[in-house]
C-alpha positions in Angstrom: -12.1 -38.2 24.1 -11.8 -40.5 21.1 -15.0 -43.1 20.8 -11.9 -46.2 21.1 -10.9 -45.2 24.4 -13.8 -46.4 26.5 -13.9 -49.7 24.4 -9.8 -49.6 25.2 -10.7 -49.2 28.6 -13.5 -52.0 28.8 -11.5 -54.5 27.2 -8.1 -54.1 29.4 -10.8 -54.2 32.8 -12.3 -57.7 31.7 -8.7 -58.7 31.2 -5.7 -59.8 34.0 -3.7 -56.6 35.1 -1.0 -55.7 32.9 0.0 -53.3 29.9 -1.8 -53.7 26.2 -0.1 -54.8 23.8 -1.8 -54.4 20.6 -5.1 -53.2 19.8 -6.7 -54.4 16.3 -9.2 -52.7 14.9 -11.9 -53.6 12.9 -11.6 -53.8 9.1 -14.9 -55.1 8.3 -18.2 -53.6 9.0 -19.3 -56.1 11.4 -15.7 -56.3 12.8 -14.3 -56.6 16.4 -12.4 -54.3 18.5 -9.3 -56.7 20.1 -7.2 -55.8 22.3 -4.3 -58.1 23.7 -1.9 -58.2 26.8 0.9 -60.7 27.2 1.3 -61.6 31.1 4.0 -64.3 32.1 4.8 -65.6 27.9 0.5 -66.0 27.6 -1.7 -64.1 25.4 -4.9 -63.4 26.9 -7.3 -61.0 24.4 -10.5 -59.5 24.7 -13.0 -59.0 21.9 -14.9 -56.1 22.2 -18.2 -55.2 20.4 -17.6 -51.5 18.5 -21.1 -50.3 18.6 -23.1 -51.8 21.9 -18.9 -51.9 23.8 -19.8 -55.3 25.8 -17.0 -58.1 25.5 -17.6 -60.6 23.4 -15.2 -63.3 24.3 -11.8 -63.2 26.3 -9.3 -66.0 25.1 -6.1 -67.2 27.0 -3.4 -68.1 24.5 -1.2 -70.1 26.4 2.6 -70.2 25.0 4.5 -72.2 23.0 7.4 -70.4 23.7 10.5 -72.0 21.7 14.6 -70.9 21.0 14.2 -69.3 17.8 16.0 -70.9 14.6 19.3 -68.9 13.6 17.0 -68.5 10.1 14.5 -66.7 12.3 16.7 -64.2 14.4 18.5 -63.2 11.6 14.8 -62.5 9.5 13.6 -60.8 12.5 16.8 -58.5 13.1 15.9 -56.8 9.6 13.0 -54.6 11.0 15.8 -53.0 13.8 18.6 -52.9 11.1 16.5 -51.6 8.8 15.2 -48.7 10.5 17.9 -47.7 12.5 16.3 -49.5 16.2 18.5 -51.4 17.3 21.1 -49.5 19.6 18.7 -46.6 20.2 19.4 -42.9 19.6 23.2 -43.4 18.9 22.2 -45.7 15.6 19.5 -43.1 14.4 22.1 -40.7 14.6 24.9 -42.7 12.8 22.2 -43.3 10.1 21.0 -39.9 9.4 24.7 -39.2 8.9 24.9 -42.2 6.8 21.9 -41.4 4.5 23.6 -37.7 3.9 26.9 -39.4 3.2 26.2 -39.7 -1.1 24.7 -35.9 -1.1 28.1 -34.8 0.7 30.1 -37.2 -1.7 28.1 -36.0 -4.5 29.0 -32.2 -3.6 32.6 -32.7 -2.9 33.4 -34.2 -6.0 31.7 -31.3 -7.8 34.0 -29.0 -6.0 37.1 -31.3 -6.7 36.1 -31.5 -10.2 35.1 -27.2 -10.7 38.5 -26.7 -9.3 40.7 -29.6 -11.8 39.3 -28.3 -15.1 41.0 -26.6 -17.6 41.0 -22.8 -17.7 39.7 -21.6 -20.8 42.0 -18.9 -22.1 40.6 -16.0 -24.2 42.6 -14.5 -27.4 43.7 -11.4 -25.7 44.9 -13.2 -22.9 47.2 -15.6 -24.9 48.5 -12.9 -27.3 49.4 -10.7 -24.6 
């Protein structure tokens, strides 16, 4: 069992019941374990020490929930679009079929092309 997982465990009991929803780990040496659960549009986080595992503070973030700018959805549709997300397995599909589309190209045209050019002719075969 991974050292994180008790800590992971410590930190979601000293918070409200729900699902974790990130975990950030420490980048420092003195650094925090935090781990985060969003109940009911509130983020309520627990800091957990790494080495002695007791909490260190558990904050409420309450929500300042808002209808997002048009600039803002479109910005934050990239990520899905971008990776393929955002109609599940059928656009992950499309894409791989997408991203093979300029080898195929590439490949046909060769063949188009080998077949078009001229055929060389030797001497025997013209005097013949």
């Amino acid at each position: 069992m991974p050292i994180t997982e008790p800590l992971l465990q410590k930190a979601s009991d000293a918070l409200p019941s729900g699902e974790i929803t990130a975990v950030w780990l420490p980048i420092a040496p003195e650094g925090v374990i935090r781990v985060s659960k969003t109940i009911d549009d509130n983020e309520v986080s627990a800091y957990v020490d790494r080495f002695s595992g007791e909490i260190i503070k558990v904050d409420k973030i309450e929500s300042t929930v808002t209808e997002s700018s048009f600039g803002d959805r479109v910005f934050e549709s990239f990520y899905p679009v971008h990776y393929g997300t955002f109609a599940g397995e059928a656009s992950r599909i499309l894409y791989v079929f997408v991203g093979l589309s300029p080898t195929i190209l590439l490949i046909t045209g060769f063949i188009m092309w080998w077949n078009r050019r001229p055929i060389k002719r030797t001497k025997k075969e013209n005097c013949s």
